[in-house]
C-alpha positions in Angstrom: -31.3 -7.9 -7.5 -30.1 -11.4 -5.8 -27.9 -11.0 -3.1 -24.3 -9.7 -2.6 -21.6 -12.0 -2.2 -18.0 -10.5 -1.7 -14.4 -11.5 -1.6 -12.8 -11.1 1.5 -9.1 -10.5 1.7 -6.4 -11.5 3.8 -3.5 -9.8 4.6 -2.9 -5.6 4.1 -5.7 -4.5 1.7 -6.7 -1.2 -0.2 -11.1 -0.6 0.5 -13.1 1.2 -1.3 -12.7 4.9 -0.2 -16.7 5.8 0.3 -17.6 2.7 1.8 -14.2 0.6 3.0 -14.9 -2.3 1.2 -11.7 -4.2 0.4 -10.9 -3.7 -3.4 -7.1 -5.6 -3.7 -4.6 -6.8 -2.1 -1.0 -5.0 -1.3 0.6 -7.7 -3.0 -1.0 -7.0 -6.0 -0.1 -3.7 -6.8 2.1 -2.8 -9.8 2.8 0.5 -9.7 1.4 3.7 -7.3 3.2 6.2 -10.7 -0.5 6.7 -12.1 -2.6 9.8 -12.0 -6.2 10.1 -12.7 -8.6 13.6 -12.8 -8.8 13.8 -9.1 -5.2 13.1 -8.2 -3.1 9.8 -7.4 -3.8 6.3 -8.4 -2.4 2.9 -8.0 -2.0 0.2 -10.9 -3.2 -3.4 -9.8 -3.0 -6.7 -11.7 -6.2 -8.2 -9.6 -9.4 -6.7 -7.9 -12.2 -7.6 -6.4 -16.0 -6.6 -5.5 -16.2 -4.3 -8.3 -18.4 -4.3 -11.8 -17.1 -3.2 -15.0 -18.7 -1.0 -16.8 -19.0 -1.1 -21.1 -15.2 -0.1 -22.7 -14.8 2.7 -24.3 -11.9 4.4 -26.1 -10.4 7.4 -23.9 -7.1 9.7 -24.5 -4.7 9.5 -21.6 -1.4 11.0 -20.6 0.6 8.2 -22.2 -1.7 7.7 -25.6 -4.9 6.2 -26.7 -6.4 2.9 -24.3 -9.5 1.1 -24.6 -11.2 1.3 -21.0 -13.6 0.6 -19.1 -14.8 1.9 -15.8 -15.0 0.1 -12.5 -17.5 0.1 -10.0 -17.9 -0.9 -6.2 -20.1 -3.4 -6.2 -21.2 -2.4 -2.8 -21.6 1.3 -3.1 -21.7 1.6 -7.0 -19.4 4.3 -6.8 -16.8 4.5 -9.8 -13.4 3.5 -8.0 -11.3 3.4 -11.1 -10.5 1.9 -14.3 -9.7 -1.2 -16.4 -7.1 -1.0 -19.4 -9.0 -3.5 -21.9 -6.6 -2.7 -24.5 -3.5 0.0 -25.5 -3.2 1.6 -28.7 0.7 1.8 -28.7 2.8 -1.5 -28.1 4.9 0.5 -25.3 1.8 0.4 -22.9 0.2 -3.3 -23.8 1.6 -3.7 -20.3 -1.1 -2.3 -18.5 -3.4 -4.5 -20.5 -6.2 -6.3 -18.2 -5.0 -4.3 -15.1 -6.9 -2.1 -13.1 -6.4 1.3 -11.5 -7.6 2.3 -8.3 -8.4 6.1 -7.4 -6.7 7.3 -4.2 -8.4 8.7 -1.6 -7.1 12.0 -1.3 -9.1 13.8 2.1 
C-alpha cells in the first residue's frame, strides 16, 4: 500500500466517528432528515478521505437507489453511503451525494 495522503479541512468539520478523521465540511451538508440501520444520518454534497466501495442496488425508505458504500480511508470503517443513482425521478436529487452515519454514543 503507498502512503496515505488526506484532505484537511478548514472551518467546523464532521470526523470520522471511530477514528476522528475529518469526513466534510458543515457547509456542505444538505440535509440531517436521513436515517440509516443504526440511527441518524446527514446528507452531504462533498466528502473526503473515504473509498467507495462497488454499487449495488438496495431498497430504502423512499424507493429503490443504486448505492455504494463508503469507507474511511484511514480506519476502513464503513461511514456511510453514496447515492450513485435513484430509481424514481422524485429522489434523483440525492444523486452523487453522500450520507454520513451519526455517531450515536
Amino acid at each position: 500500500m503507498g502512503r496515505l495522503f488526506l484532505v484537511d479541512l478548514e472551518g467546523k468539520t464532521y470526523n470520522c466517528k471511530f477514528c476522528k478523521a475529518q469526513l466534510a465540511l458543515a457547509d456542505d451538508l444538505v440535509s440531517r432528515a436521513f436515517h440509516c440501520r443504526r440511527g441518524k444520518a446527514y446528507l452531504f454534497n462533498n466528502v473526503v478521505n473515504i473509498t467507495v466501495g462497488p454499487p449495488e442496488d438496495r431498497p430504502m425508505l423512499s424507493g429503490m437507489h443504486t448505492v455504494a458504500d463508503i469507507f474511511c480511508c484511514c480506519c476502513g470503517q464503513i461511514v456511510g453511503w453514496k447515492y450513485e443513482s435513484a430509481h424514481d425521478n422524485s429522489q434523483k436529487y440525492k444523486e452523487g451525494k453522500f450520507v454520513l452515519e451519526r455517531e450515536d454514543y
